[in-house]
C-alpha positions as CSV (number, residue, x, y, z in Angstrom):
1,X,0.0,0.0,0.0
2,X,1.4,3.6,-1.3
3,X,1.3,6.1,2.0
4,X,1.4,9.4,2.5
5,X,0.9,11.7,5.1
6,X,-2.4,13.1,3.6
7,X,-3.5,9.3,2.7
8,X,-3.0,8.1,6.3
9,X,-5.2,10.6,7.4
10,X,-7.3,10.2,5.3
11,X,-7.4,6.3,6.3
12,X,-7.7,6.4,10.2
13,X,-11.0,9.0,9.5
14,X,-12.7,6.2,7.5
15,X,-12.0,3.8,10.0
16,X,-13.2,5.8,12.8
17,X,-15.9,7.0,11.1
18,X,-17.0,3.6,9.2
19,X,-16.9,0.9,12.2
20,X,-20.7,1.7,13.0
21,X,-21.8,2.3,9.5
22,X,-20.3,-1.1,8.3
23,X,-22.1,-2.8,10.8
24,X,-24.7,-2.1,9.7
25,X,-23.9,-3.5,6.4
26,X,-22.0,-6.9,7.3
27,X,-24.8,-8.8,5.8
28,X,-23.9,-7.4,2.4
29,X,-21.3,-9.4,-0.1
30,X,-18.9,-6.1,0.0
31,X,-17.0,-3.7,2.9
32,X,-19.2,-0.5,2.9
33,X,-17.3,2.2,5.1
34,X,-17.6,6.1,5.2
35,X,-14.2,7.9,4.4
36,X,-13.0,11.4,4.5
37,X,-9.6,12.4,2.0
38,X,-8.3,15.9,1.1
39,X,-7.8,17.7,-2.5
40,X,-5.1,19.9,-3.3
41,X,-6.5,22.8,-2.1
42,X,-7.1,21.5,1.6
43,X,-10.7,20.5,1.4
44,X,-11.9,17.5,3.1
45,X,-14.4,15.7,1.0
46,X,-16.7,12.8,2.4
47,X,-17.6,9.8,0.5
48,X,-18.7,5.9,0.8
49,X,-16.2,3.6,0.0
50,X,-17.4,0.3,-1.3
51,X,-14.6,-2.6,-1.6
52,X,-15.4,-6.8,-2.9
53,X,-14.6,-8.5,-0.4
54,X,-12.5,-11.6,-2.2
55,X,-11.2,-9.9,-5.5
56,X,-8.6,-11.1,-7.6
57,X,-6.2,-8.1,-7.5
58,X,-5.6,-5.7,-9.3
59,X,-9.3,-5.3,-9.3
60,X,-11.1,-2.3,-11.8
61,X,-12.5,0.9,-10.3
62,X,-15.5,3.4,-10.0
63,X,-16.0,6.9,-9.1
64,X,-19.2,8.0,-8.8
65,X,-20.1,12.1,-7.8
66,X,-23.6,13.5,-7.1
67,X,-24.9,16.0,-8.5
68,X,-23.8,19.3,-6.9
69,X,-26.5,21.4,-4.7
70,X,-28.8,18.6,-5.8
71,X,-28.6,15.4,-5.2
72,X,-26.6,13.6,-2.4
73,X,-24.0,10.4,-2.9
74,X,-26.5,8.1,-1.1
75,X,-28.6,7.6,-4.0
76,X,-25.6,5.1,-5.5
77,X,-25.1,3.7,-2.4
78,X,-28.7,3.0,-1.0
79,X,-29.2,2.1,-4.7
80,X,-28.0,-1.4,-6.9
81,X,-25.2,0.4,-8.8
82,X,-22.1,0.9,-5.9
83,X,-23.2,-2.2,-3.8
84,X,-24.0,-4.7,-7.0
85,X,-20.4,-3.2,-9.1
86,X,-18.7,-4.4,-5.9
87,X,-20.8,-7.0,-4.6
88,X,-21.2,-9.1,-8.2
89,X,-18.7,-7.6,-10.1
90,X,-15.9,-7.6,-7.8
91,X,-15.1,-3.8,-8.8
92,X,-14.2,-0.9,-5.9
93,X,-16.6,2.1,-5.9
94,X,-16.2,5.3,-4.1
95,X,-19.2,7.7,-4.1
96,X,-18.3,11.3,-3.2
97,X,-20.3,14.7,-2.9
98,X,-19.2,17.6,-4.3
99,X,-17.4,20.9,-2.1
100,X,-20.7,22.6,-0.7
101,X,-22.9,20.0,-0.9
102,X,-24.0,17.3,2.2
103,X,-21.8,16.8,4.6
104,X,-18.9,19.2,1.7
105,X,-19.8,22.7,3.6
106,X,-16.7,24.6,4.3
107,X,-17.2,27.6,6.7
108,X,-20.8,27.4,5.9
109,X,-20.2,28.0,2.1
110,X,-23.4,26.2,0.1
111,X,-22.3,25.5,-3.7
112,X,-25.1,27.7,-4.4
113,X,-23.5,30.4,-3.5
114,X,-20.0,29.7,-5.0
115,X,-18.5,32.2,-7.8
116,X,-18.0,30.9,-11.3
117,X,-14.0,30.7,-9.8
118,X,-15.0,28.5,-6.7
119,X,-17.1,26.4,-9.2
120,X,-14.0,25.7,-11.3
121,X,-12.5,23.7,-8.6
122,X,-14.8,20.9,-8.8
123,X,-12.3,19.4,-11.1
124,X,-9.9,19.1,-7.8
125,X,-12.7,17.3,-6.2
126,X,-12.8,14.5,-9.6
127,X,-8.9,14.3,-8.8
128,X,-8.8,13.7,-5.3
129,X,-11.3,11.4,-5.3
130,X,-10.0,9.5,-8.4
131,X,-6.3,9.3,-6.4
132,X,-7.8,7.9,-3.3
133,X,-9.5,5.0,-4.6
134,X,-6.7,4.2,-7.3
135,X,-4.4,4.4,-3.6
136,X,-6.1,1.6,-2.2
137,X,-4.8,-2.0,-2.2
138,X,-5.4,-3.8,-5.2
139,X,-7.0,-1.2,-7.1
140,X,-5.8,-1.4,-10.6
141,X,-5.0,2.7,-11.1
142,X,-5.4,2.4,-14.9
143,X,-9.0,1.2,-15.1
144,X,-10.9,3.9,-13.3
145,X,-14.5,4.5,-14.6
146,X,-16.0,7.8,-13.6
147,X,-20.0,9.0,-13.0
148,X,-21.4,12.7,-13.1
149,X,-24.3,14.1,-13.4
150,X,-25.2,17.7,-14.1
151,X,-22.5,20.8,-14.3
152,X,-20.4,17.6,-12.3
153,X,-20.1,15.9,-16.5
154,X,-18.3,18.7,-17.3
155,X,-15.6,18.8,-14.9
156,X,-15.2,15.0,-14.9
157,X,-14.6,15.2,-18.8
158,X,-11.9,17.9,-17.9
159,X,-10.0,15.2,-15.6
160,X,-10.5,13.0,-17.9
161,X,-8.5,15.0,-20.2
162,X,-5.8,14.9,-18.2
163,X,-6.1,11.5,-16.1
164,X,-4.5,8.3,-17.8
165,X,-6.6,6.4,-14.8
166,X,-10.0,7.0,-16.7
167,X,-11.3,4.6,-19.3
168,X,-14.9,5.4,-18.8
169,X,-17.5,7.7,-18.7
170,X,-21.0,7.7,-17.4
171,X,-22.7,11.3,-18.0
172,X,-26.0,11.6,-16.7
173,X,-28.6,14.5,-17.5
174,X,-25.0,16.7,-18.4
175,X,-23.5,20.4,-19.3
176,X,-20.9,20.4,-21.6
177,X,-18.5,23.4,-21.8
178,X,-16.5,23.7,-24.8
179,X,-13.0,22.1,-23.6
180,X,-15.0,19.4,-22.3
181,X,-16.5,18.9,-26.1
182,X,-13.2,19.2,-27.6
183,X,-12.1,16.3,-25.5
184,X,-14.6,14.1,-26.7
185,X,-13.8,15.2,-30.4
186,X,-9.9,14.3,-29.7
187,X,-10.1,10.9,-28.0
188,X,-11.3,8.3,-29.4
189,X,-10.2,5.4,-27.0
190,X,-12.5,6.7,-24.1
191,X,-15.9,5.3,-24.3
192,X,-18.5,7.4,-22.8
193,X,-22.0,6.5,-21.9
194,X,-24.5,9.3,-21.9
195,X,-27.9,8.9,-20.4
196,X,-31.0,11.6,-20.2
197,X,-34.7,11.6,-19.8
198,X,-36.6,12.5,-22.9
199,X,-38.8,15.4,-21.2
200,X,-35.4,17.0,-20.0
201,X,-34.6,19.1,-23.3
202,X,-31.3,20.8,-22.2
203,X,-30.0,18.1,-20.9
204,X,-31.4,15.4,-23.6
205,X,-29.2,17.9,-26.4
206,X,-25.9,18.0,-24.2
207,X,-25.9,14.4,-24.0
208,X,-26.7,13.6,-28.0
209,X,-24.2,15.9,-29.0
210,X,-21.6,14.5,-26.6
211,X,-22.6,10.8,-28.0
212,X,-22.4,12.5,-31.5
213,X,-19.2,13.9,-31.2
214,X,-17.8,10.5,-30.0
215,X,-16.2,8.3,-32.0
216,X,-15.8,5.6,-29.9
217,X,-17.5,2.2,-31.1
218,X,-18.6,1.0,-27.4
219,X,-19.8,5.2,-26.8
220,X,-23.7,4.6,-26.3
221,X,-27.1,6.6,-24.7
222,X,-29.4,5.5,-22.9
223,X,-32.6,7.1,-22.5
224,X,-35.7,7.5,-19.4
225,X,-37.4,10.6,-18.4
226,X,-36.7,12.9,-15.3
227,X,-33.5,14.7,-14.6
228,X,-29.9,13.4,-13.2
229,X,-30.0,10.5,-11.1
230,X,-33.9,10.2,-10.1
231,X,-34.5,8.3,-13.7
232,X,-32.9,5.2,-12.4
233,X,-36.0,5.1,-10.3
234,X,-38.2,5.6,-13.5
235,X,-37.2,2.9,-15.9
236,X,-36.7,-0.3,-14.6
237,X,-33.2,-2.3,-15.3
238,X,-31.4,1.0,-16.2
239,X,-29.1,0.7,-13.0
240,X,-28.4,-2.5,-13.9
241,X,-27.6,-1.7,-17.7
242,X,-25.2,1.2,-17.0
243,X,-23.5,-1.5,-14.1
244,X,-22.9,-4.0,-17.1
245,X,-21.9,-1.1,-19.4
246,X,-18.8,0.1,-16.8
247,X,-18.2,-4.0,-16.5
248,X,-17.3,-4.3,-20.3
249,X,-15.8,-1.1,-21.0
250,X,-14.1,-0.8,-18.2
251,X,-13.4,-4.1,-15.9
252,X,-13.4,-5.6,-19.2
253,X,-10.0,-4.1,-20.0
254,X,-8.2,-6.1,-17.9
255,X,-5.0,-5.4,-16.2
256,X,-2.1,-4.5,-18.9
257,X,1.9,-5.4,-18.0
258,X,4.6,-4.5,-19.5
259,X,6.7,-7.1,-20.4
260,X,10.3,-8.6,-22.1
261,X,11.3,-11.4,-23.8
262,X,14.3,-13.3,-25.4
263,X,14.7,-14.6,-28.6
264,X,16.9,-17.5,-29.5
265,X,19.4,-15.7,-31.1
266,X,20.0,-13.2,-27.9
267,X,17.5,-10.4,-28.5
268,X,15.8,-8.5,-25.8
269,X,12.4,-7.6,-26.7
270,X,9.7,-5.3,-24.8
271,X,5.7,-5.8,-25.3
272,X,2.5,-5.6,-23.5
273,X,0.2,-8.6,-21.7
274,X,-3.2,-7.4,-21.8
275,X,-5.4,-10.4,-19.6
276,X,-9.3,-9.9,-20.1
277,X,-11.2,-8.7,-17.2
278,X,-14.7,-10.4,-17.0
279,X,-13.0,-13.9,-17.0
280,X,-13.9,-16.5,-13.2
281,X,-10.5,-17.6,-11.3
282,X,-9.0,-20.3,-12.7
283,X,-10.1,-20.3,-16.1
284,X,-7.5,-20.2,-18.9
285,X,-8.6,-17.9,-21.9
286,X,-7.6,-17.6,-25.4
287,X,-4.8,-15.4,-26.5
288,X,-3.6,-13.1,-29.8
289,X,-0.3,-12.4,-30.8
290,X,-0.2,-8.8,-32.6
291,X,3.0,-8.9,-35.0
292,X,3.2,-5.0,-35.9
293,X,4.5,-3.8,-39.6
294,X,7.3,-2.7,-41.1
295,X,6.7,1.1,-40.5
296,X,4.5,0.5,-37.4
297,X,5.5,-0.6,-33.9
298,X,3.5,-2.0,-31.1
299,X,1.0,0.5,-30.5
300,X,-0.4,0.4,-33.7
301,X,-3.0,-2.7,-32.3
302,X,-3.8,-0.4,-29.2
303,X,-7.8,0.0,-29.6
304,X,-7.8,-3.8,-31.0
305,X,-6.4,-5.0,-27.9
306,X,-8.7,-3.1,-26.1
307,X,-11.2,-4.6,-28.2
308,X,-9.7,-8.5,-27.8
309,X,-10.0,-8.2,-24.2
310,X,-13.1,-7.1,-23.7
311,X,-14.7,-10.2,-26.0
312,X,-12.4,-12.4,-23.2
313,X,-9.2,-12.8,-25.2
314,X,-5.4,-12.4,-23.4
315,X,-3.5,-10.5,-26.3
316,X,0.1,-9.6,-26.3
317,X,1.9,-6.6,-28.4
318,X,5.3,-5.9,-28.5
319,X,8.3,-4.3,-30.9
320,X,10.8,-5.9,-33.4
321,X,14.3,-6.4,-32.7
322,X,15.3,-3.2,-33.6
323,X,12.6,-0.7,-32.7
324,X,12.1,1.8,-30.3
325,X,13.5,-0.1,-27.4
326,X,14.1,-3.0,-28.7
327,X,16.9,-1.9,-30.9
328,X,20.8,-3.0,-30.2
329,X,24.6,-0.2,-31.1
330,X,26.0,-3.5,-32.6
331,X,23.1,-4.7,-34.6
332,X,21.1,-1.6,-35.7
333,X,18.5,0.5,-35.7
334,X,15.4,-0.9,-38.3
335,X,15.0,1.2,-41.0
336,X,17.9,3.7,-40.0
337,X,21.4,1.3,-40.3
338,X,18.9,-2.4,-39.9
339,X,20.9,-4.7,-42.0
340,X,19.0,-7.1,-44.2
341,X,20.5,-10.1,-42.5
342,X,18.8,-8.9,-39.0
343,X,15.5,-8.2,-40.8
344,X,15.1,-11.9,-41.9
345,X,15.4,-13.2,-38.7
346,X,12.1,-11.4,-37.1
347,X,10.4,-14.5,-37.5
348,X,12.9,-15.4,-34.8
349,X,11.0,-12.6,-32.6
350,X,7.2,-14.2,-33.8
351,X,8.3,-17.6,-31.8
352,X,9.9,-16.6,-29.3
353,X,6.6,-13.8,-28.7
354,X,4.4,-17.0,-29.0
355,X,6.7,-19.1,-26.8
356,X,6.2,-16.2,-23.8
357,X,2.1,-16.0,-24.5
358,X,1.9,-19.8,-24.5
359,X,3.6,-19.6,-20.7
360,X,1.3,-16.8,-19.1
361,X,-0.5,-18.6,-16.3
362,X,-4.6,-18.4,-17.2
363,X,-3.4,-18.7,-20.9
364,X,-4.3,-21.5,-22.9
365,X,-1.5,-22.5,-24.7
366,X,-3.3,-24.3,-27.6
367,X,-5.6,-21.6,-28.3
368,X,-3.7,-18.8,-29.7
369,X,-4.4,-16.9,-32.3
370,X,-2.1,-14.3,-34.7
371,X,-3.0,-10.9,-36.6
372,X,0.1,-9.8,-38.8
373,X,0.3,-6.8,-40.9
374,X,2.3,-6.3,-44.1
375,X,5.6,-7.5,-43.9
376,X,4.7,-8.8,-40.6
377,X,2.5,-11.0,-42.4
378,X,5.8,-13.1,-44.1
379,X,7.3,-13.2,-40.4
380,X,4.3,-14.1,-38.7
381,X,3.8,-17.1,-41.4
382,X,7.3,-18.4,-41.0
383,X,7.2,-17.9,-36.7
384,X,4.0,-19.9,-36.9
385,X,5.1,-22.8,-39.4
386,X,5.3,-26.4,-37.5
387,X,3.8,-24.3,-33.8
388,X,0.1,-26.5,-33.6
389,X,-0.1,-24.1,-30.5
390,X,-1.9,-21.2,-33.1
391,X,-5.3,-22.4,-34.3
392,X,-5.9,-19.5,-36.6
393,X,-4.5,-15.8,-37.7
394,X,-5.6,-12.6,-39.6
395,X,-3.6,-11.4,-42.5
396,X,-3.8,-7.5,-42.9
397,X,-2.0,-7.0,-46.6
398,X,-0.4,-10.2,-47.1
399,X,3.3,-9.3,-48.1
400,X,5.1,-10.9,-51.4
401,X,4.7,-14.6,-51.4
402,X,7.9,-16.6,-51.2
403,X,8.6,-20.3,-51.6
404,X,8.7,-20.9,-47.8
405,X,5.5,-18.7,-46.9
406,X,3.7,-20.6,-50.2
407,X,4.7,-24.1,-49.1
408,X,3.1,-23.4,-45.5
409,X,-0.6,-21.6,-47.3
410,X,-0.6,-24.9,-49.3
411,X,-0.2,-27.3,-46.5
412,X,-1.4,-25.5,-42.9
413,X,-4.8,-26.9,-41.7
414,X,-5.1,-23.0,-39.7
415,X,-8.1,-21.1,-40.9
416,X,-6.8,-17.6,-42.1
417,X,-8.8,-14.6,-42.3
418,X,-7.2,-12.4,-44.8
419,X,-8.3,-8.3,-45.3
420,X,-6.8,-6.0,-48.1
421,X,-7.6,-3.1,-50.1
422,X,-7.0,-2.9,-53.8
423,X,-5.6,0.1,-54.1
424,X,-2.6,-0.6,-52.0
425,X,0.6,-0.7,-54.3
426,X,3.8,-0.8,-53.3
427,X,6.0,0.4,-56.1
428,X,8.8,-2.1,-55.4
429,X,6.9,-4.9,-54.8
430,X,3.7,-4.8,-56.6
431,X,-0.2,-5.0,-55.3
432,X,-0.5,-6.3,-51.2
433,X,-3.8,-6.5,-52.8
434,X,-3.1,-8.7,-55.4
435,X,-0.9,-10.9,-52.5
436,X,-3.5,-11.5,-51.0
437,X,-6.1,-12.8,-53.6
438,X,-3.2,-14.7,-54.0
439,X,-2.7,-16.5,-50.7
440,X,-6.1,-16.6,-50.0
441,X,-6.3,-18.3,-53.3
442,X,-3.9,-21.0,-52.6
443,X,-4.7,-21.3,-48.8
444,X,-5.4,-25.0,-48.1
445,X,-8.4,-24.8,-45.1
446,X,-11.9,-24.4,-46.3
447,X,-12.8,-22.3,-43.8
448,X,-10.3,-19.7,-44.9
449,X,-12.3,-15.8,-45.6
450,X,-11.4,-12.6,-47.7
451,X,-12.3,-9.2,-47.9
452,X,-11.4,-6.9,-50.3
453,X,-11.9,-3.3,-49.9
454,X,-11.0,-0.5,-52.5
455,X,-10.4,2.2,-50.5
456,X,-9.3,1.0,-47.3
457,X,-5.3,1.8,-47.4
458,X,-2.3,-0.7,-45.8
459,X,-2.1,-2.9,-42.5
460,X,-3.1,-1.9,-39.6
461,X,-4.2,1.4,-40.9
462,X,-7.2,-0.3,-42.3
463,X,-8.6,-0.3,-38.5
464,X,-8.4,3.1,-38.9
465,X,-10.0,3.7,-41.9
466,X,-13.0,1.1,-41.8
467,X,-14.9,1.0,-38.4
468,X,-16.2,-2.2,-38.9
469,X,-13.3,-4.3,-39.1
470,X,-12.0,-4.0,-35.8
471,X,-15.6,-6.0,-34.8
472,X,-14.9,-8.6,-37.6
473,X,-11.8,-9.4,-36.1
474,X,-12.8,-9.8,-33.0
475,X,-15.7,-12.1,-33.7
476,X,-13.4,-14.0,-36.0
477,X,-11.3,-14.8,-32.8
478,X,-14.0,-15.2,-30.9
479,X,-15.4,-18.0,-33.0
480,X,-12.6,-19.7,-34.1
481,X,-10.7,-19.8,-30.4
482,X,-13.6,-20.5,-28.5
483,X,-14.4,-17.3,-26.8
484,X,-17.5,-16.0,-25.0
C-alpha cells in the first residue's frame, strides 16, 4: 500500500468514522465504510467507500459524484449500482459529494453560493477522489470509470482530459462546456455512456451531441425521463444496464503489464500482456499475438487490444528487434542502419513472442491466435510454421509470397482470415492486394475468408480507416478460439 501523510489521514477517518456504519452493512457481499480524503486545495471531501470483499487483485474501479446542490451520494449507495459493481462484479466504488454540498460545507459556504471561480475547482474534487481510490490495495489505477451528473459531467470530462486512470464515462442529465466537447472530439479510446430523460430538453441535447461527437465504437445513450439521477427510479433495469456497461468497458479491459522477452538468437524484446477482465478464477482464456508492420510498432494494435480483451481474449503486443526499445549499437536500428540479414530473422522474434504468451499462467497455450500486418504477415507465417499451439491468424495485406510462406498456405490446416484493399501498391513490390487474392487463393483450409476493400489503405491502418473491421476481427477470434 502507497502512503502518504495526507493518505494516512485520510485512512484512520474512515476507520473511525466507518466501524458503525459497516455494521450495519455486514450482511452485504462487500465492505461499505464512510471515508474522508483531502484535494489539493485543503478541502476535506466525504464519501462511501465500497470494496469486494474476495477480489482477484488488481481489481477495476468506479467513481461516482452526485450532483452538486442537488442530489446527495446516497442515491448510489442505497441504490443497486455501488453495492452490485462491488458485490457481483468484484469492482471498488467510491461515491463522493461535491465541495458545498451534504456533509462538503466549508465555513458554511453552500455551492449555491459559489463564484464561477469556486465552481471551477470541482475538477480538484474529480482528482482527489480518483487518487484515493486508485491508492487503495489492489486497485488497478489504470482502469478507473468515472459518473457525473449535471454541471459535475463537465468537470469529470476535464479530468479525464488529463487523467490516464479513466477509461470510462458515465454522464448523466449533463453540461458540456467547450474544452469538455473538444475532448470528446480528440479521444477516441475513451468510451463514454451518456444517459437523459426525454422530457429534460437541455439536458437530452448536451448528452446527443456529446454521444455524436464521440467516435468511440462502445460510446452509447441510454434514455428515461426525469432529470440526473432520479430516472434510475423511472425505468426499470437502467441501473443495472449502465453497471454492465462500466463492466465491459471498463473491468473488461483487464490489467495491462509491460513485459520482455528473449529470442533465441539473444534479442531483448519489450511488449504488452493485456489479460481480459470479465473472466472466473481459474479459467484459462484464449490469446492473440499482434505482429506490428514494417513502418508501425506495437501501438499500432492499441484499440484492437482493447477490443480483444473485452470479447475475453489475453492479447500480447510488442516491438521488433530493432525498434524503439528494442533496438541494439551492434546490430542496428530498423529502418535507420537495420541490416537485411537482421530483418530476416524477425520471424525469430514471432516464436519466441508466441513461446512467452503460450507460458502466461490463465493462458491456454493451444488456443492462440495471430493478426500480422504487411511484412509482418511473411514473419508471422514463418514464426507460426510447424507451432500447432496457433489455431488460426488474420492477414492484414499479405506481403510478397515466397517459396517458404507458399509451401506453409498450401499445407497448414489454420483457418486464415485475410483483409486487403486494392488500391494498396507498393512500387517495389507490386499490389498487397493482389498478394493477397493470392494467398487466400492457394490457402489450403476451407474455412479460410477474404475481404477486399477498394479504398481502405495498408495494414493496420485499415482499423483506422474502416470502423467495422475492428468487430470482424474480434468475432473472428472469438469464433474460431472459442471465446464468449
Amino acid at each position: 500500500m502507497r502512503r502518504s501523510n495526507n493518505r494516512a489521514t485520510s485512512l484512520l477517518t474512515a476507520v473511525s468514522l466507518g466501524m458503525g456504519f459497516l455494521a450495519a452493512f455486514a450482511a452485504r457481499g462487500h465492505a461499505q465504510t464512510v471515508v474522508r480524503f483531502p484535494t489539493e486545495d485543503g478541502m476535506m471531501l466525504y464519501g462511501t467507500l465500497h470494496l469486494p470483499k474476495n477480489p482477484r487483485p488488481p481489481f477495476a474501479g468506479a467513481v461516482m459524484f452526485a450532483e452538486p446542490q442537488w442530489i446527495v451520494r446516497s442515491t448510489y449507495d442505497g441504490g443497486n449500482m455501488a453495492p452490485d459493481l462491488a458485490e457481483k462484479h468484484g469492482m471498488a466504488v467510491l461515491t463522493v459529494d461535491f465541495r458545498g454540498t451534504a456533509g462538503n460545507i466549508h465555513k458554511g459556504r453552500m455551492f449555491q453560493t459559489f463564484s464561477p471561480k469556486e465552481r471551477e475547482k470541482l475538477q480538484l474534487d474529480v482528482r482527489a477522489a480518483i487518487r484515493f481510490l486508485t491508492d487503495q490495495d489492489g486497485v488497478d489505477p489504470h482502469r478507473i470509470a468515472l459518473v457525473a451528473v449535471g454541471l459535475g459531467t463537465d468537470y469529470a470530462l476535464r479530468e479525464a482530459a488529463e487523467n490516464p486512470a479513466v477509461q470510462g464515462l458515465v454522464l448523466i442529465s449533463g453540461t458540456l462546456s467547450e474544452p469538455a466537447r473538444e475532448y470528446i472530439r480528440v479521444r477516441n479510446d475513451i468510451p463514454i455512456l451518456t444517459i437523459a430523460g426525454t422530457d429534460d430538453k437541455e439536458g437530452f441535447r448536451e448528452m446527443s451531441e456529446a454521444l455524436y461527437l464521440s467516435r468511440n465504437k462502445a460510446s452509447n445513450m441510454f434514455l428515461s425521463t426525469g432529470h440526473g439521477t432520479t430516472i434510475f427510479s423511472r425505468t426499470a433495469g437502467l441501473a443495472d444496464k449502465v453497471s454492465l456497461w462500466i463492466v465491459d468497458n471498463v473491468k473488461g479491459l483487464g490489467p495491462e503489464t509491460e513485459i520482455s522477452f528473449k529470442t533465441e538468437d539473444g534479442w531483448s524484446l519489450h511488449g504488452k500482456l493485456r489479460r481480459p477482465g470479465n473472466v472466473d478464477a481459474g479459467v484459462r482464456v484464449p490469446s492473440v499475438l499482434l505482429v506490428h508492420g514494417a513502418q508501425h510498432d506495437q501501438e499500432t494494435y492499441y484499440s484492437l487490444s482493447r477490443a480483444l480483451a473485452k470479447r475475453g481474449l489475453a492479447t500480447l503486443s510488442f516491438d521488433w528487434r530493432g525498434k524503439n526499445r528494442d533496438l541494439s549499437e551492434t546490430r542496428g536500428h530498423y529502418g535507420v542502419n537495420f541490416p537485411p540479414e537482421e530483418r530476416a530473422k524477425v520471424y525469430l522474434d514471432v516464436k519466441a513472442a508466441l513461446d512467452f504468451l503460450a507460458s502466461q499462467d490463465g493462458v491456454d497455450p493451444n488456443r492462440i491466435g495471430v493478426v500480422a500486418a504487411t511484412l509482418g504477415t511473411s514473419m508471422a507465417l514463418k514464426g507460426v510454421d510447424g507451432d500447432n499451439r496457433v489455431k488460426t491468424m488474420v492477414m492484414l495485406s499479405q506481403y510478397a509470397i515466397d517459396d517458404r510462406d507458399r509451401r506453409f498456405l498450401t499445407t497448414t490446416d489454420i483457418p486464415i482470415f485475410f483483409i486487403a484493399s486494392l488500391e494498396d501498391r507498393n512500387t517495389e513490390l507490386g499490389s498487397l492486394g493482389d498478394f493477397t487474392v493470392e494467398a487466400h487463393r492457394i490457402s489450403k483450409n476451407k474455412m479460410t475468408e477474404l475481404v477486399l476493400y477498394d479504398d481502405a489503405g495498408r495494414g493496420s491502418e485499415m482499423l483506422e480507416k474502416k470502423d467495422e473491421l475492428e468487430g470482424m476481427i474480434v468475432r473472428w477470434f472469438q469464433d474460431k478460439l472459442g471465446s464468449k
